[in-house]
Each structure stands twice: as C-alpha cells, then as structure tokens.
VOBA-1610 file (N, C-alpha, C; in pm, whole numbers, padded with zeros to 5 digits, always signed):
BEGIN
Unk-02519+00466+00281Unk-02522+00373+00172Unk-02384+00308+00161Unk-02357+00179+00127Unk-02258+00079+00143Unk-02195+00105-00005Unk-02048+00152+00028Unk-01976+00145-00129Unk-02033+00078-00229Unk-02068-00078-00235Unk-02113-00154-00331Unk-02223-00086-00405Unk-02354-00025-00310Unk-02464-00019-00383Unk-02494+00125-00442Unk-02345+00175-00520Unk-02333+00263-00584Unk-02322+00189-00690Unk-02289+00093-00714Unk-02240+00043-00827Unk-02329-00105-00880Unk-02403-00083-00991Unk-02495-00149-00997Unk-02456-00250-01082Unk-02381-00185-01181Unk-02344-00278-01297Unk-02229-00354-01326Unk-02258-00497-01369Unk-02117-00591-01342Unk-02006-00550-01433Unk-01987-00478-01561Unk-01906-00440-01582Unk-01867-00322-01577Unk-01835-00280-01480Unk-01766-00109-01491Unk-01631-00209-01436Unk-01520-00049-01509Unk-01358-00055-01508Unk-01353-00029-01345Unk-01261-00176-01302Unk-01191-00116-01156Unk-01098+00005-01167Unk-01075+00079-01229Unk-01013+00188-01250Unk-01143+00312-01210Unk-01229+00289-01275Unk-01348+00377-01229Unk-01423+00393-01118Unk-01395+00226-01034Unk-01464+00213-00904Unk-01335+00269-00809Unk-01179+00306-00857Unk-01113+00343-00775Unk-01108+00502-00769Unk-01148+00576-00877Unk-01149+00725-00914Unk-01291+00752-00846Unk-01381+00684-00836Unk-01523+00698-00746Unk-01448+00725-00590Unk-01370+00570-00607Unk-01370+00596-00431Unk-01269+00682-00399Unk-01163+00744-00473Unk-01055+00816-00440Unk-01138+00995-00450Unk-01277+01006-00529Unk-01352+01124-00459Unk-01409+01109-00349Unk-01435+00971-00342Unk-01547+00958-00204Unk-01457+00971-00092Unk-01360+00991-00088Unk-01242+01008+00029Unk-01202+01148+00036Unk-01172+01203-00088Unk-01139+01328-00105Unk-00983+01330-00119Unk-00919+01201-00183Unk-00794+01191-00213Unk-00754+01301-00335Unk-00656+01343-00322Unk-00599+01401-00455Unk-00554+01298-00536Unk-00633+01297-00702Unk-00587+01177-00750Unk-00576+01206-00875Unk-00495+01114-00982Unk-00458+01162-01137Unk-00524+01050-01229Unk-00632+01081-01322Unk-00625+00923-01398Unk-00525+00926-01486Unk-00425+00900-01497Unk-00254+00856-01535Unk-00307+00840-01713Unk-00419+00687-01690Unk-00417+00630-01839Unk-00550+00547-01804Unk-00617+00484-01843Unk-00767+00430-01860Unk-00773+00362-01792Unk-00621+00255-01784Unk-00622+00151-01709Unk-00534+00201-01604Unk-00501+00311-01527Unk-00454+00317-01413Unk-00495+00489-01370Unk-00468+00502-01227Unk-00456+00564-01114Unk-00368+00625-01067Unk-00361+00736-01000Unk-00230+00757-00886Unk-00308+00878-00812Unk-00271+00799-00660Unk-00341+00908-00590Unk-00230+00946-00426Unk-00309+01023-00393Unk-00190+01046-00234Unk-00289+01064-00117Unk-00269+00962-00037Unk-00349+00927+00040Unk-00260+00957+00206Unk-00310+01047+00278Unk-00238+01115+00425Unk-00286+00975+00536Unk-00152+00948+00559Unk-00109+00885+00732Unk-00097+00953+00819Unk-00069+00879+00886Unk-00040+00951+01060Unk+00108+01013+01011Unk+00197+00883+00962Unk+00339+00941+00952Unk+00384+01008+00804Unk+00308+00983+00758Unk+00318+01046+00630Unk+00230+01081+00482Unk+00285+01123+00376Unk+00142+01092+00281Unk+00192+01019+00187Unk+00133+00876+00165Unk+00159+00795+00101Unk+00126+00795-00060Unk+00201+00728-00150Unk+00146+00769-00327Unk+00089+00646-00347Unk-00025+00635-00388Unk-00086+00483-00461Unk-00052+00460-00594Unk-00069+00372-00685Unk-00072+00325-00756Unk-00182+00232-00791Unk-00258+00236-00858Unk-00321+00114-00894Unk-00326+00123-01070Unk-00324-00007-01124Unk-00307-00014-01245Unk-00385-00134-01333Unk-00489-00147-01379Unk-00559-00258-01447Unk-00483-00343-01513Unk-00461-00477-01558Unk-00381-00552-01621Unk-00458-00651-01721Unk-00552-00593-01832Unk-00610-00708-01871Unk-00609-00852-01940Unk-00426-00822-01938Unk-00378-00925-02001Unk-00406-01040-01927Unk-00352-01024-01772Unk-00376-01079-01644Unk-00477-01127-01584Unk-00564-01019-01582Unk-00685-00991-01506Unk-00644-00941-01374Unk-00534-00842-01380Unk-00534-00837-01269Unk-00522-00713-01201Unk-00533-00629-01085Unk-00514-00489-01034Unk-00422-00502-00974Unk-00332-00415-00990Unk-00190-00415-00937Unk-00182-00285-00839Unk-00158-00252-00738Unk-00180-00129-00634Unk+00024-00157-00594Unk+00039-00046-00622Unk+00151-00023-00525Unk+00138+00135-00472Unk+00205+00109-00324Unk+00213+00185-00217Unk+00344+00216-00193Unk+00397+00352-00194Unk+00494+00416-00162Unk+00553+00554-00068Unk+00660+00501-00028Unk+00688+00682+00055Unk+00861+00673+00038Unk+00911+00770+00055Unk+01057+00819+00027Unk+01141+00750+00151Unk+01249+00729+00101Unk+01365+00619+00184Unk+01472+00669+00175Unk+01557+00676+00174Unk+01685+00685+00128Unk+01781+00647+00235Unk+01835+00532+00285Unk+01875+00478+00407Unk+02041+00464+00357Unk+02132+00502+00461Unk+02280+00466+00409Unk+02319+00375+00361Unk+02439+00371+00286Unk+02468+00232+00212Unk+02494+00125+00359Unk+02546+00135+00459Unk+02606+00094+00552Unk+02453-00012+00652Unk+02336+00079+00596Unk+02210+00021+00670Unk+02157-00099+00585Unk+02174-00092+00486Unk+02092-00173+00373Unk+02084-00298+00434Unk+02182-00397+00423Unk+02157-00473+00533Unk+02044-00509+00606Unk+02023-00421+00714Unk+01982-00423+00808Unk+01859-00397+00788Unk+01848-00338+00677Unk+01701-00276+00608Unk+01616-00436+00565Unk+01706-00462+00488Unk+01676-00619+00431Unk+01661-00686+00517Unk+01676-00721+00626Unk+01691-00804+00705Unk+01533-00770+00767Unk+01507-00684+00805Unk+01384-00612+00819Unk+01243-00571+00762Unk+01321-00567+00629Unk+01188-00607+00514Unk+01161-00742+00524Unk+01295-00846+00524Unk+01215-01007+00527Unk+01120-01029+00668Unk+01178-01009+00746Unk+01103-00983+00902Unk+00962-00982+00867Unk+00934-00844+00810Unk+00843-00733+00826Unk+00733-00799+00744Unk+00795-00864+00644Unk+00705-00942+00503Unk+00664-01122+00558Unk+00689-01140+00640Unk+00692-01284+00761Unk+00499-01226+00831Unk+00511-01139+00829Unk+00374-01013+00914Unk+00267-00966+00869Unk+00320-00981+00697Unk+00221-00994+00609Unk+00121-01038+00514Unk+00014-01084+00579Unk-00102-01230+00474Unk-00100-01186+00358Unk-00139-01028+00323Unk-00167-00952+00163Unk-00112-00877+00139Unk+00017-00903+00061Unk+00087-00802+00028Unk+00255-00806+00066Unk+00329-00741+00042Unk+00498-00707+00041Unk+00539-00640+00034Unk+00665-00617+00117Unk+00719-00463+00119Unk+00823-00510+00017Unk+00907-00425-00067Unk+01031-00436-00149Unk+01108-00269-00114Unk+01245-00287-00153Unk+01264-00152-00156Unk+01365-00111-00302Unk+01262-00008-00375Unk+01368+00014-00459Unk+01426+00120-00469Unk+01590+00070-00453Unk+01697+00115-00403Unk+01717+00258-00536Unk+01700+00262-00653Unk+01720+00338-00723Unk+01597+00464-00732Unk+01496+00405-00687Unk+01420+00569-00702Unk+01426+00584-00580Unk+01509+00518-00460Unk+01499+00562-00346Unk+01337+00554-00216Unk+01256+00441-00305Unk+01132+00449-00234Unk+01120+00296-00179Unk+01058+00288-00050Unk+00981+00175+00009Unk+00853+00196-00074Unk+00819+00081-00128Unk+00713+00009-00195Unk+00625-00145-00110Unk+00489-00106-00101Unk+00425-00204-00067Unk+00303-00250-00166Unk+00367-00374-00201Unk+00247-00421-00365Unk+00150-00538-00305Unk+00077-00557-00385Unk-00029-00640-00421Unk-00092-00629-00552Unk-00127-00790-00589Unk-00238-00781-00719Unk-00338-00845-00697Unk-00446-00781-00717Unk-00559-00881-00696Unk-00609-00926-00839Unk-00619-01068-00840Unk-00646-01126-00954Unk-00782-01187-00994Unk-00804-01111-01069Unk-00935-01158-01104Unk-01026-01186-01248Unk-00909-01311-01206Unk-00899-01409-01365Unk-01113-01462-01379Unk-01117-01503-01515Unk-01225-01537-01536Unk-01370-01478-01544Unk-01288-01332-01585Unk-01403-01186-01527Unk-01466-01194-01424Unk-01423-01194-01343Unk-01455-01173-01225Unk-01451-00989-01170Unk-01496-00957-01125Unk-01566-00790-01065Unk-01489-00746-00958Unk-01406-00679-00907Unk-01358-00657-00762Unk-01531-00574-00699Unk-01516-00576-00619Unk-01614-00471-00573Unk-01559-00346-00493Unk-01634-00236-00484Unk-01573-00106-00432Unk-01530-00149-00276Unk-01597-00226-00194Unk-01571-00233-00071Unk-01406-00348-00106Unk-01406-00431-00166Unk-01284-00490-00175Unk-01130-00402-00185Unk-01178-00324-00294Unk-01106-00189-00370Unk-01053-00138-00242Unk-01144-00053-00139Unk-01144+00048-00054Unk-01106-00049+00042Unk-01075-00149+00080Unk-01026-00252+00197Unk-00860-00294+00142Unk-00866-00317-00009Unk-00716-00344-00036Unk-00670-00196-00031Unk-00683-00047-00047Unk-00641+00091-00038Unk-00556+00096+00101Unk-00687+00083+00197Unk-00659+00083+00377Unk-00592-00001+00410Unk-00571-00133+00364Unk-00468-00235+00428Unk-00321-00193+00366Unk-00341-00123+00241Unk-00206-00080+00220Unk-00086+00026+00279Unk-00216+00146+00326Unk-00161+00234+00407Unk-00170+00168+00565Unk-00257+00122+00612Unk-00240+00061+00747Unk-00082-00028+00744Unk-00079-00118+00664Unk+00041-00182+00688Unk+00203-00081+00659Unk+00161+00023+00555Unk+00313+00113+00585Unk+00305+00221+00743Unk+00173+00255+00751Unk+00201+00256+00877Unk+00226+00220+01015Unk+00196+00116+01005Unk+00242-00035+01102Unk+00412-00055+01081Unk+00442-00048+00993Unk+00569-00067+00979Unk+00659+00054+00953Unk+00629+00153+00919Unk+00698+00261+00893Unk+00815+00372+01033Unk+00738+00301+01156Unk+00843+00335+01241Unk+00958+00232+01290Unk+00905+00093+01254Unk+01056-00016+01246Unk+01143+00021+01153Unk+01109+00073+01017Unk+01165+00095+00921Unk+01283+00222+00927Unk+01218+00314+00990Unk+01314+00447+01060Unk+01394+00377+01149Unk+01362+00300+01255Unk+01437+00260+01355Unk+01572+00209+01335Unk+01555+00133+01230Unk+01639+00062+01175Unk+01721+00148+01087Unk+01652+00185+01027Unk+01753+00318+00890Unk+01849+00405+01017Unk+01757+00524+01087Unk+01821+00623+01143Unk+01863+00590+01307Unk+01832+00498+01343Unk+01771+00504+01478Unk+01894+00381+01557Unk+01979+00310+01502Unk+02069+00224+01477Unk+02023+00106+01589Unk+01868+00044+01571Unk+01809-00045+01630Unk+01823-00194+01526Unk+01832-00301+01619Unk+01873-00420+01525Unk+01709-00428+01474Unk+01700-00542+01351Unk+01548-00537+01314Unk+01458-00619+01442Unk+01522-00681+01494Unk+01433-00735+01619Unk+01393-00630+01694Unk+01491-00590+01742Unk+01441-00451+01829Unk+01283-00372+01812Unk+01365-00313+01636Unk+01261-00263+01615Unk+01094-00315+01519Unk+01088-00419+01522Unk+00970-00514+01505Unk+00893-00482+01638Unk+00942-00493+01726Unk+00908-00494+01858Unk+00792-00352+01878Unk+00816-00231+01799Unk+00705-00167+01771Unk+00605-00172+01704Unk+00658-00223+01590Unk+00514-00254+01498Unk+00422-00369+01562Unk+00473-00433+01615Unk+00392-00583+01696Unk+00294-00541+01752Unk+00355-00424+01882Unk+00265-00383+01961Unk+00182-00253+01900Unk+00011-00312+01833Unk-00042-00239+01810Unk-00099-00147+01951Unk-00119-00031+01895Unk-00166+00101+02005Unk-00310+00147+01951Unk-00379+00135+02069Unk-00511+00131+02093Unk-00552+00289+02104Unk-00615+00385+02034Unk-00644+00547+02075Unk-00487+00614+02077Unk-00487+00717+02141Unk-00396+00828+02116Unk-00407+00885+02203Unk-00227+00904+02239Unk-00207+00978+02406Unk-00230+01116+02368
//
C-alpha cells in the first residue's frame, strides 16, 4: 500500500503524517510540541537528527537536518568555501553551518500557502533527500575539515556518485 492511501483525509496535521511515517520506518522519534518533531534517522556515515516543525503562520514545514562538526578555526574558510560549492549542487534545500552549537545543518521549507496538504509520499521524499544529500556531501565536508583537501578536490567525491558497494 502507497504512503498516501493511508491517509484519507484532507486535513490531518503534517506533523501527524510525519510521526506515522517516522513509525513506518522505525525511526526513534519525539513529538517535541503539536506542531513539531525530532527524530534520528541512521546513514551510511552517520545518524542524522531531523527536525521538522509546522509553521501556521506561514504555512509552512520547516525540516532541518543535522550531524556534529566541529572543524578548526584555521578550516572555516575552507569549510565556507565548500558549503557555497556544495549549495551550487543543490535544487531543494541548503547546507549552513552553525558555528556555535557546532552542527552542519541542512534546511528546507515546504510551503504550503493557501491550505494546501503535503502528502506522506512528499513528506517521506523531502526526509530521504535530506539525508541523501548529507550523505552525498558529508565526505567532502571531512575532506576538507580533517583531510587538508582544497574544496575542489574534495567535491570531486561527492560528484562521483557510487553505484552498489564494494
């Protein structure tokens, strides 16, 4: 059965279609507050924290995606230079890094002014593109922090997507 045709009715809370799909995954997840989420969702390279948060002032769902950073003062730079790169790569969505809680953050809002409905398959497609893209990028991001690769260099991995597993 197709995410959607769990969900019959046009108004249920995207907060509820994300606590559906964050069991239907088997994410560990918190409902925070009515209008938001937080869950931890496992990568290849790591386990990522979600965020999603209703905005009805807006109309809008706000998802941010995070994992732990803490890159020398001496890299930052180079980090930046790499986030703009990296954000050149991306149609939906942006990496930022904030420097004080020490985390890479990847946001999006989907807006959906005029009551408009997300649907669960939208929901569960903006989730996966969020972790797909920190993991797409999450080894340029080392490269560059620990690895003392210029950001060209290390773009040069994330580019080349890898097909299966040696």
């Amino acid at each position: 059965m197709a995410l959607t045709e769990q969900f019959l009715e046009d108004d249920i809370h995207p907060i509820d279609i994300v606590e559906t799909l964050a069991e239907h995954h088997e994410w560990d997840f918190d409902r925070v507050a009515e209008d938001q989420i937080a869950m931890a969702v496992e990568g290849q390279w790591r386990t990522y924290s979600i965020t999603l948060a209703w905005s009805p002032y807006d109309e809008t769902l706000r998802m941010i995606c995070t994992f732990e950073m803490d890159p020398p003062d001496h890299k930052m730079a180079t980090l930046y230079e790499t986030l703009n790169a990296v954000n050149d790569k991306c149609w939906a969505g942006a990496f930022t890094y904030w420097s004080a809680q020490k985390l890479m953050v990847f946001r999006y809002g989907l807006v959906l002014a005029g009551g408009q409905v997300a649907s669960p398959d939208q929901i569960d497609t903006l989730i996966n593109a969020a972790v797909m893209s920190a993991e797409r990028f999450y080894p340029a991001f080392q490269l560059v922090v620990w690895g003392d690769r210029s950001a060209e260099d290390a773009l040069q991995v994330a580019i080349a997507e890898a097909y299966g597993r040696a």
